[in-house]
N, C-alpha and C positions, 0 to 999 in steps of 0.2 A: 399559523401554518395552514395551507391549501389543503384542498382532498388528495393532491398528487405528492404532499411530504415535502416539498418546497415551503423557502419562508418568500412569504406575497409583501412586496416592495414595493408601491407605485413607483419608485426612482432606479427599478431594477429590472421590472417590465411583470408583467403577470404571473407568470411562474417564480417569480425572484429571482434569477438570472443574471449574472452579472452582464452587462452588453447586451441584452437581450434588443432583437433588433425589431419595430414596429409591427412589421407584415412581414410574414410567409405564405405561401401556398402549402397546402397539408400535400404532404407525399408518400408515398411506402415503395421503397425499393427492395427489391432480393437481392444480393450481390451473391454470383455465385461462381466457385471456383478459382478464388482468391482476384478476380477483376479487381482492378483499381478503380475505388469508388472517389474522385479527386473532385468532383463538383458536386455541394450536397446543399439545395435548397438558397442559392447566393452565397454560400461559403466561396470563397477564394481557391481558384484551380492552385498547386503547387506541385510541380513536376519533381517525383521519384518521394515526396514523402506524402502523399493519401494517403487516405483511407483502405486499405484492404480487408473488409470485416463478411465473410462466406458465410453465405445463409444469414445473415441476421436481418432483424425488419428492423428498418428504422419508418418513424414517422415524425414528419413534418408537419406542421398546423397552423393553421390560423389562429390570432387569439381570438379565445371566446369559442372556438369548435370542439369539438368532442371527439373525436377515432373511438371508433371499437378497438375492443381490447387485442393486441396483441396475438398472433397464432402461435408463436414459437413458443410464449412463455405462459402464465398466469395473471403477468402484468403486463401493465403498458409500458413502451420506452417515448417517452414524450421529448424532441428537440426546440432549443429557443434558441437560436441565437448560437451555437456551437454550444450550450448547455444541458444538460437533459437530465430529466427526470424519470423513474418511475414509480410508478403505482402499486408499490408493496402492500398498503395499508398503515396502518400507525400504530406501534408495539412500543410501550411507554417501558421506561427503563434506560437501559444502556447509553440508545439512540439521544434522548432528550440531554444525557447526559455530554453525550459526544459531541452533538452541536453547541453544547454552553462551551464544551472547553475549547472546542476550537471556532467560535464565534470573535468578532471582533473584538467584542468586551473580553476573550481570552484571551488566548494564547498564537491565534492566527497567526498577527504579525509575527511575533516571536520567531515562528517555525518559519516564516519566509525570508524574515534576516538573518539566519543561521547559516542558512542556503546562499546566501547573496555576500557574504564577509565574513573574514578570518576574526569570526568571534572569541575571548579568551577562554571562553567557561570547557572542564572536561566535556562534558556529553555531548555541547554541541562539536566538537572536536572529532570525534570518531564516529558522527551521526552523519557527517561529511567524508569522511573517511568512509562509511557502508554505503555512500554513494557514488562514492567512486570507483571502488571496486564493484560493485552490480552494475557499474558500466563498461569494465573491465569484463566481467566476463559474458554480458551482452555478449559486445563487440565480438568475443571468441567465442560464442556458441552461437549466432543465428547471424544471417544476412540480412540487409536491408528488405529483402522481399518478405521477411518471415511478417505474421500477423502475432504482433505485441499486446498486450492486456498491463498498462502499469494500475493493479488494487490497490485503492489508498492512495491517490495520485497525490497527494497536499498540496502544496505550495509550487510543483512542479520541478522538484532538481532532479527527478528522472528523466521524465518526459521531454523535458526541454533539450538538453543536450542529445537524448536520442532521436529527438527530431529532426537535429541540428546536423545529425549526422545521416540523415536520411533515411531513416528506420520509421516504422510503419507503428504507430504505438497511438491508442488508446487508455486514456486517462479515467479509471471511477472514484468517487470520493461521494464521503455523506454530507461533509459541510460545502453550504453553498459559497462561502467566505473563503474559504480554502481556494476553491474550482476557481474564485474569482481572482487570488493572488497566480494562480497558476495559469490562467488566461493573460494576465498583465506578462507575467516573466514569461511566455511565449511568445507575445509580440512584441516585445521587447528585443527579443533574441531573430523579431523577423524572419518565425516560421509558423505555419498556418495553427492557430488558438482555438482551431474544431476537435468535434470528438471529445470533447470532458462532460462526463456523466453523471451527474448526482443522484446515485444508487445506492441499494442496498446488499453490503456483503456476502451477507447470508440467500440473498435469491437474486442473484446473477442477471440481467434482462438479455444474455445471449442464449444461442443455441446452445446445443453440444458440441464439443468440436471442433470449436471457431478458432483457436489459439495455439498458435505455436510456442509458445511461452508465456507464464504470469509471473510480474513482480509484485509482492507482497510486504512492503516492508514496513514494521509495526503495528500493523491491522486488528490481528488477535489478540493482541495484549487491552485492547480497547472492549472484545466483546467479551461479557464473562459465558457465554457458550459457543466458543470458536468449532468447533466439528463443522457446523454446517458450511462456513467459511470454506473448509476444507474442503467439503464435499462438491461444493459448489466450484473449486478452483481447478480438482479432479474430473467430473462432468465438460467443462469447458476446454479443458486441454485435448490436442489431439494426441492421438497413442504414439509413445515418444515426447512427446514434449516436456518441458523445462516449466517447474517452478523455485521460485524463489521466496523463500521467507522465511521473516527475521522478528526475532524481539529481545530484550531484555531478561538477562539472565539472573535468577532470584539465587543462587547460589555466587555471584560476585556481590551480593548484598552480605551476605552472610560468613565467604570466607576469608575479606579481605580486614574483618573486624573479628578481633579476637574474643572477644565478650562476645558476641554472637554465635561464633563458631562450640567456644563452651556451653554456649546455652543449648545450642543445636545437638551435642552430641549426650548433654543429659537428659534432654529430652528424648533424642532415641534410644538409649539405657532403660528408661524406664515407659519405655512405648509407649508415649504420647505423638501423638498427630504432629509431623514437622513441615507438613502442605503447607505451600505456599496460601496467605486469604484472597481467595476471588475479590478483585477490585478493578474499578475502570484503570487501565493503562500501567497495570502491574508489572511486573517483572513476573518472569513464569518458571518452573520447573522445566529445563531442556527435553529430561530423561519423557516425562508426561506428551510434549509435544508431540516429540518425537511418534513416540508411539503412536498419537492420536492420527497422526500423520500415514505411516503405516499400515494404521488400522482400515483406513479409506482407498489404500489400493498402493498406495506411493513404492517406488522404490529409493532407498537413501541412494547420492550420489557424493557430496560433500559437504563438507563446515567450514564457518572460519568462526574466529572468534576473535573478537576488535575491542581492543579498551582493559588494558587491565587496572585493577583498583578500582578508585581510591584507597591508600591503607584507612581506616576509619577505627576509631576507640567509641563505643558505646553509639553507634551510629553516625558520629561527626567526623568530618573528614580531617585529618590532623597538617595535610599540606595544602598550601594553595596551587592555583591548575597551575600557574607557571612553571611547577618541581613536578606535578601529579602528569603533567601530560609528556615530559621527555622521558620521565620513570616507567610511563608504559608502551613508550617505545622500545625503550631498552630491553624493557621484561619481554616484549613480541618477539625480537630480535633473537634471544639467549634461548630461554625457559622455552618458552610457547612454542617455538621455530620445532624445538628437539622434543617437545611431548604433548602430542595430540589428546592425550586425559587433559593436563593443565591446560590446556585451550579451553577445552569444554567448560568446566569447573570455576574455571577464576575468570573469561573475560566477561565485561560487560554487553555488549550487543553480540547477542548469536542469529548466524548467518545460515541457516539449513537448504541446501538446492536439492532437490528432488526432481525423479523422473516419472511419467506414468508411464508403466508398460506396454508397447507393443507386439500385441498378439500373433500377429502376422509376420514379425520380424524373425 
């Protein structure tokens, strides 16, 4: 791993980069007042889906050059090839953690075939299902002109089809594996594969203010001190704007198994701790989110909640996805449709859209 938090690839170009392309000229542009920034350093013009990104510096480089740091931020935003980097520093923990799992030797590919085919497994089931709907309600809350932020871009089944659709969306992710399936399923789709960021969640390389919407989906379930994610996702938005984010609900672990649910309610009898344990890629307490959410400025707007079950005895799941996946159709349908508590409670993937406030409004 480089100074800049990139993995160094000679087969991938110096910053490790997937595509990363031989020569640039170093650049730094201001874009300001949502200008369409459509040609960035030999990037490919594409008419109605550029780049729209106000106030923020980008810099372009030569390999082997150096840029001073950054004005807007603490760090640098370094571009390769439609890749980029910044210069957080290196905080061991989570992050090391996060590149193994979604490294090649992980789970990479995994997360990019789930996206690509009608896989059988539950979760990749309605992990497609939160992707559709976050494009569902894109589409009805912002115009192609708005200035998008997808956090935790992966493998790209956000980005891609909002590209496709001529929406204006920037991609950040921590793994460079990820950014590199998400650059293939872009050109693949034959719309411009710029703009994927290899950043860090927690310190953001924009302005303030840049974004008319962040999608979020999975992110904090990965860091076990999400606040500053928050924080950083609040900063970024402009007053008024849309975020979206999502994770894994520790309570559809718990009350779709009966031995758990007993165990959980003798435990709160006799007030012991029934906290979910911090772990990479957990399942979280909604009610905690939530609030953490709030506590940074947010105002709630809505929920969904996707995936009900598996029924599970002693943690194993007793049906296969075949019965498990029309069973939590059926329960959305019925149950979940008519009681917004069982939404919260029992589904699997929770969906939280938030607003930040507009002062002036």
């Amino acid at each position: 791993m480089d100074g800049d938090g990139a993995l160094t690839d000679p087969a991938r170009g110096s910053r490790g980069c997937p595509g990363s392309r031989p020569h640039f000229v170093w650049w730094r542009a201001f874009c300001r007042g949502g200008r369409v920034l459509d040609r960035m350093a030999g990037w490919p013009a594409h008419e109605g889906a550029g780049l729209r990104v106000s106030r923020t510096t980008l810099e372009v480089i030569d390999q082997g050059r150096s840029p001073p740091l950054g004005a807007d931020r603490p760090n640098r935003t370094i571009i390769h090839g439609g890749c980029v980097t910044n210069d957080a520093g290196s905080r061991p923990g989570w992050k090391e953690q996060v590149s193994q799992r979604f490294s090649a030797e992980g789970a990479a590919e995994k997360w990019d075939a789930m996206y690509g085919s009608e896989t059988p497994r539950f979760d990749e089931h309605f992990f497609r299902e939160r992707r559709d709907r976050t494009l569902e309600l894109v589409t009805e809350t912002f115009t192609p002109d708005s200035e998008l932020l997808d956090l935790g871009c992966g493998a790209g089944p956000v980005i891609t089809p909002l590209r496709e659709l001529g929406y204006s969306c920037l991609g950040l992710d921590y793994s460079a594996e990820m950014l590199g399936n998400a650059r293939k399923r872009l050109g693949s789709a034959g719309v411009p594969d710029d703009g994927l960021i290899r950043g860090d969640s927690t310190l953001l390389p924009f302005p303030d203010e840049a974004f008319d919407g962040v999608i979020c989906l999975g992110v904090i379930s990965y860091i076990l001190d999400y606040t500053p994610v928050l924080q950083e996702i609040y900063r970024i938005l402009r007053p008024g704007g849309t975020a979206v984010i999502s994770f894994r609900n520790w309570y559809n672990l718990v009350l779709w198994d009966p031995w758990k649910t007993l165990k959980l309610a003798v435990q709160s009898a006799v007030g012991r701790d029934t906290k979910p344990e911090p772990w990479i890629g957990r399942f979280m307490d909604f009610r905690e989110v939530d609030e953490a959410c709030r506590g940074v400025g947010f105002e709630f707007q809505d929920f969904w909640g996707i995936g009900f079950g598996p029924v599970r005895v002693f943690g194993k799941r007793i049906f296969p996805h075949r019965i498990a996946i029309p069973f939590s159709d059926g329960f959305a349908r019925t149950v979940a449709a008519r009681s917004p508590a069982a939404e919260r409670w029992l589904s699997d993937v929770s969906v939280w859209i938030y607003r930040k406030p507009d002062e002036s409004a």
